[in-house]
C-alpha positions in Angstrom: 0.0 0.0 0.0 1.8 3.7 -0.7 2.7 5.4 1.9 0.4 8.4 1.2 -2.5 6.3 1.2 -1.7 5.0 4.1 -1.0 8.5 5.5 -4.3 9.7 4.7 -5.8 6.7 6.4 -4.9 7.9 9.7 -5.6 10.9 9.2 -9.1 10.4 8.7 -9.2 8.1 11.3 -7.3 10.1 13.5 -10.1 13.1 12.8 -12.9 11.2 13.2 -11.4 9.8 16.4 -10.7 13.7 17.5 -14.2 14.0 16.0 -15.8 11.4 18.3 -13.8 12.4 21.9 -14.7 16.0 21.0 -18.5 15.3 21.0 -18.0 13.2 24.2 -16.0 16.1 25.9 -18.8 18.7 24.9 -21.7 16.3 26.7 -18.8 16.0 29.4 -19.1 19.3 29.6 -22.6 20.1 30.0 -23.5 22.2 32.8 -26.5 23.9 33.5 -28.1 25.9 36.7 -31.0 25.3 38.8 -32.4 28.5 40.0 -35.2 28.7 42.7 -37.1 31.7 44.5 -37.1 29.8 47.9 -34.1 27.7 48.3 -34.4 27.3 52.4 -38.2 25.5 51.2 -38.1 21.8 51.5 -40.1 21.8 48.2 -36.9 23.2 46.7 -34.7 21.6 48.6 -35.8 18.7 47.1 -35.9 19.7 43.6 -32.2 20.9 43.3 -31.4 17.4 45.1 -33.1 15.4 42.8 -31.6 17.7 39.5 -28.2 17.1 40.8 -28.9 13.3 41.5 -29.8 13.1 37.5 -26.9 15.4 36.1 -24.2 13.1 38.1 -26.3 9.7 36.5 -25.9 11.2 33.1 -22.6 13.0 33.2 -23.6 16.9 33.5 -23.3 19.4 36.1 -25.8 21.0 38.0 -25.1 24.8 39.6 -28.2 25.3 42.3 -28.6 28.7 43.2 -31.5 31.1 44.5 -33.1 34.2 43.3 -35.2 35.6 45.6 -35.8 38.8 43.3 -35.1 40.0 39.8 -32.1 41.6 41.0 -30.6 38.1 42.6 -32.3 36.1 39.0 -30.2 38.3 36.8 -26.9 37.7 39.0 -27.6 34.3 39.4 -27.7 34.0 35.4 -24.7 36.1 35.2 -22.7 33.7 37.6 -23.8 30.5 35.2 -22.8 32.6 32.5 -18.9 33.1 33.7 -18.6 29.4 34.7 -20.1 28.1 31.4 -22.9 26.8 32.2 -25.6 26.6 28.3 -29.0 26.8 30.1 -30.8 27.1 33.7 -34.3 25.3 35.1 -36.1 28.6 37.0 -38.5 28.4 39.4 -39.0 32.2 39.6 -39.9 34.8 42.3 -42.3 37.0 40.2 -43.6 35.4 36.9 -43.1 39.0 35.2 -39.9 38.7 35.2 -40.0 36.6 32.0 -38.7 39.0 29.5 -35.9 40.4 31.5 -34.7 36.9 32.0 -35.2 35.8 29.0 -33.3 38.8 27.4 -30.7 38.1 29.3 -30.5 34.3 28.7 -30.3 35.1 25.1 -27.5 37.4 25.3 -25.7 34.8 26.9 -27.2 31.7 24.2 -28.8 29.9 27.1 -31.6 27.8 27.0 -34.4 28.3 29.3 -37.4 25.9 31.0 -39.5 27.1 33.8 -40.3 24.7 36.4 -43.2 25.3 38.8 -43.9 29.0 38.2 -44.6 29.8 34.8 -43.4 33.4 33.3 -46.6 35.4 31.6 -45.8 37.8 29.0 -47.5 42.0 29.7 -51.1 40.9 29.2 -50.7 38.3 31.5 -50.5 35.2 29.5 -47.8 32.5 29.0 -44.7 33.6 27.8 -44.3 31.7 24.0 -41.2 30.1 23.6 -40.3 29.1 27.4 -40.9 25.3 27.9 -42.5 24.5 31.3 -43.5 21.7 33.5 -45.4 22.6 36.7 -48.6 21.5 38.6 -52.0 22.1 37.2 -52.7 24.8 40.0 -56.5 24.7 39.2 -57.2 20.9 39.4 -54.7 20.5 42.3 -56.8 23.4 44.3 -59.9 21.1 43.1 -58.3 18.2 44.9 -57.5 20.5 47.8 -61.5 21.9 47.8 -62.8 17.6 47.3 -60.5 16.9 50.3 -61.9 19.9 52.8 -65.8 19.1 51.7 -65.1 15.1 52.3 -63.5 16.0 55.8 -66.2 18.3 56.8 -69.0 15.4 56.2 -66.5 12.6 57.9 -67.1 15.2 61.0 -70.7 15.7 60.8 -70.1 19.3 60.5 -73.1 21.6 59.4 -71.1 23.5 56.6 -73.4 27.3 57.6 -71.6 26.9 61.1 -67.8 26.5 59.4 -65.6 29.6 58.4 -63.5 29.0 55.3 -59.6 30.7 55.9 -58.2 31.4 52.1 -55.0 32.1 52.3 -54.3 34.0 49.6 -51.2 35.4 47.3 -52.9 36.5 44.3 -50.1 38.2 42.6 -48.8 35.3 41.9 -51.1 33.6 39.5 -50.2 29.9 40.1 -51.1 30.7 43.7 -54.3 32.4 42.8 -55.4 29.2 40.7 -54.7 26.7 43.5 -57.0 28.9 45.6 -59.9 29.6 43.0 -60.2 25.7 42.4 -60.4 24.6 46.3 -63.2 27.5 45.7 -65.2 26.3 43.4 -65.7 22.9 44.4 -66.6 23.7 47.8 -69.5 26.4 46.2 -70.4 23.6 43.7 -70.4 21.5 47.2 -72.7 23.4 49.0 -70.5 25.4 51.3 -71.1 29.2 51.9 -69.3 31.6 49.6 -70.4 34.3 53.1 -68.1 32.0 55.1 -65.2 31.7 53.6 -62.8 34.7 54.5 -59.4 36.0 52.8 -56.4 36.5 54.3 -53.6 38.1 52.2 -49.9 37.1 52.7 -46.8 39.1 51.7 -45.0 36.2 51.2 -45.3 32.1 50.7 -43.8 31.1 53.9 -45.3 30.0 57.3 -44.8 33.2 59.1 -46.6 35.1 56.5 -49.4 32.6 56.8 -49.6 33.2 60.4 -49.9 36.8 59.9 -52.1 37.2 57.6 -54.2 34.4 59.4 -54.2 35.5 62.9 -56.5 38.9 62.5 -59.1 36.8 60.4 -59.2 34.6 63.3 -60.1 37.6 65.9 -62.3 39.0 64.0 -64.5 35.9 63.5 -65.3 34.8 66.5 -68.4 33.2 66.2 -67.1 30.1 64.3 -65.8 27.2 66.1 -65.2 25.0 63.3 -62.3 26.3 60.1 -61.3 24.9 57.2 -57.7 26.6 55.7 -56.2 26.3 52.3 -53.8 27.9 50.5 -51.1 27.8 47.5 -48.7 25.7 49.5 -48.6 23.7 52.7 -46.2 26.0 54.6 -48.6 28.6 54.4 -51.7 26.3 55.6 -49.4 25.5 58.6 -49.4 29.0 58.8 -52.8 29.4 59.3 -52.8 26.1 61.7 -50.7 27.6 64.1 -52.6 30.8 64.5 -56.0 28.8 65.0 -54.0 26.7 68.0 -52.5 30.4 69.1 -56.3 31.9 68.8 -57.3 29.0 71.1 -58.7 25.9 68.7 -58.1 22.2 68.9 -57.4 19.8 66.3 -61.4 18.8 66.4 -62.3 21.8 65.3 -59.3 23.0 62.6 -59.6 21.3 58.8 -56.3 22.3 56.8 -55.3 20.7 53.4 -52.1 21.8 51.7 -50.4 21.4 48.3 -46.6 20.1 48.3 -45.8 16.8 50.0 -42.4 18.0 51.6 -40.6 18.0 55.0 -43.1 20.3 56.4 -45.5 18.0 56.0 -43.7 15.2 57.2 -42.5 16.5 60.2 -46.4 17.5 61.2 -47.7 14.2 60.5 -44.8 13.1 62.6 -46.2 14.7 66.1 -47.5 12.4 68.7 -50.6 13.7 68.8 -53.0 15.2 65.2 -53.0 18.4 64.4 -55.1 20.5 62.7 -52.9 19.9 59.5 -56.0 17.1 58.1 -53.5 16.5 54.9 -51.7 17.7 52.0 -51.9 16.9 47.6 -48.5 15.5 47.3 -47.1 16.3 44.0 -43.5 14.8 43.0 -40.9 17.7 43.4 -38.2 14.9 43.0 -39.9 14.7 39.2 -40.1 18.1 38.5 -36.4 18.2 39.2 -35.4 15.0 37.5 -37.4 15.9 34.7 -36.7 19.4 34.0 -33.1 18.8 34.2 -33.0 16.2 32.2 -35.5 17.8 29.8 -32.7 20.6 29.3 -29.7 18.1 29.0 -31.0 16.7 26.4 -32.4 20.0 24.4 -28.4 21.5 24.8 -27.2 17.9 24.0 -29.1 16.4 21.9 -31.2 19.5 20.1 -34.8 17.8 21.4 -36.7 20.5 22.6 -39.5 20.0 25.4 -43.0 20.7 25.3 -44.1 23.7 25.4 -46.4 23.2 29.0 -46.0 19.8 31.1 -49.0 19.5 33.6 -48.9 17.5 37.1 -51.3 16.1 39.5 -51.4 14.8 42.9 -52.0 12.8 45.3 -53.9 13.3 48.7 -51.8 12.7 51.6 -52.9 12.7 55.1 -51.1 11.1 58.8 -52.6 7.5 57.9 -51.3 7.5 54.7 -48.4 10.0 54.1 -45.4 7.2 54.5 -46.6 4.9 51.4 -47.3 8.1 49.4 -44.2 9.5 49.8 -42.7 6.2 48.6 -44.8 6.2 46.0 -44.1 8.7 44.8 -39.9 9.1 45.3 -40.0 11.8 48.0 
């Protein structure tokens, strides 16, 4: 064979060898962030867990960081941008802040899902071009609304002599469709729309809760029996611990949250019931398996995801909450 044939052999072979390791080096070389609005939340804990668990069984990196405002989002994406990272999972802090992030993002070619929260464009709808996996807030807060009416018959209450506490965030639209769908099934149930009473948080933590809950509370004092629901289950517990503060028992307190976290864990864990009745558990180890997988594979493998990914849940309450939180992985 000539020499120059045999030359030009291995160099082909040589390039597509260099070829080959290059591609593996760039999936090597994946990283992407993992940016939540409330990463002390055991909700989010778990998420950024359960994204890093994935990225080490597939080979990328995961960068978990929080944003707690616009200002931290945009210096969170700045810090993925300087250590290389091609994309970020977001669980924003205000859904408004889509354009601004997404501005950003594409200065720095990064790819973008939302996870949880989803960004809404000026008039308020969903930001085209964002993939996003979240709960359905509306039939989740149905779920919430069929556990509280199926509670309230178990207890032979008459539903005139209950008081409904709606914990409320409705700037955050998510939130504000959790809450209208526990709503509307207890109206299509029967129970009072005079009864049920709002109480306004600041923010989506228990404290908050127990703030906005504990005037509501004084102020009604004709009710013995209360029912609470809200966007989340820290901010139910919220509204627990100002009804045992204000004086009730766990016979006469109903609260259903949405989440299946530590919080809820660790109530159901108490010697002796609370008024935390239960919780819809939804997976947040899937939303952060999947969402950061979802993005490997767009940067790696050009597949983009859908455009809106929609999750249930399941009701959890103290006889049940160990076998659903095996179940479902959390």
């Amino acid at each position: 064979m000539p020499i120059t044939t045999t030359l030009s052999r291995l160099a082909l072979g040589g390039a597509l060898a260099l070829a080959t390791l290059g591609g593996a080096q760039a999936q090597d070389d994946v990283r992407i962030g993992f940016i939540v609005k409330k990463p002390e939340q055991a909700w989010f804990i778990n998420e950024q867990r359960a994204a890093t668990e994935v990225g080490e069984e597939l080979g990328f990196r995961v960068v978990r960081l929080g944003g707690e405002d616009g200002q931290e989002v945009l210096s969170a994406i700045d810090n993925l941008y300087s250590q290389g990272a091609q994309g970020f999972v977001i669980c924003p802090p205000d859904v408004r802040l889509g354009p601004a992030v997404m501005n950003r993002a594409n200065q720095y070619g990064m790819k973008v899902i939302t996870v949880d929260d989803q960004f809404v464009d000026s008039n308020g709808e969903p930001l085209a071009g964002v993939p996003h996996l979240g709960m359905s807030g509306y039939k989740i807060g149905r779920q919430v609304g069929e556990a509280l009416a199926a509670e309230i018959e178990a207890r032979g209450w008459d539903p005139q002599q209950v008081a409904a506490l709606r914990i409320t965030n409705n700037e955050l639209p998510t939130a504000r469709e959790r809450t209208d769908g526990a709503s509307d099934v207890l109206l299509e149930w029967g129970f009072p729309e005079a009864n049920i009473f709002d109480a306004p948080q600041q923010s989506t933590d228990t404290n908050s809760a127990f703030s906005a809950a504990s005037p509501v509370l004084s102020q009604r004092s004709e009710f013995e029996h209360w029912i609470i629901y809200a966007l989340n289950e820290e901010s139910v517990l919220g509204g627990v611990r100002a009804t045992e503060q204000y004086g009730l028992g766990a016979a006469d307190v109903i609260g259903v949250g949405i989440n299946g976290s530590g919080a809820a864990f660790a109530e159901f864990s108490r010697s002796n019931p609370t008024g935390f009745h239960g919780t819809v558990a939804v997976s947040s180890t899937q939303h952060g398996r999947q969402t950061a997988e979802n993005l490997y594979r767009w940067i790696t493998e050009d597949v983009e995801p859908p455009a809106n990914t929609e999750t249930t849940g399941t009701l959890m309450t103290r006889d049940n909450w160990q076998d659903v939180r095996a179940e479902l992985g959390l």
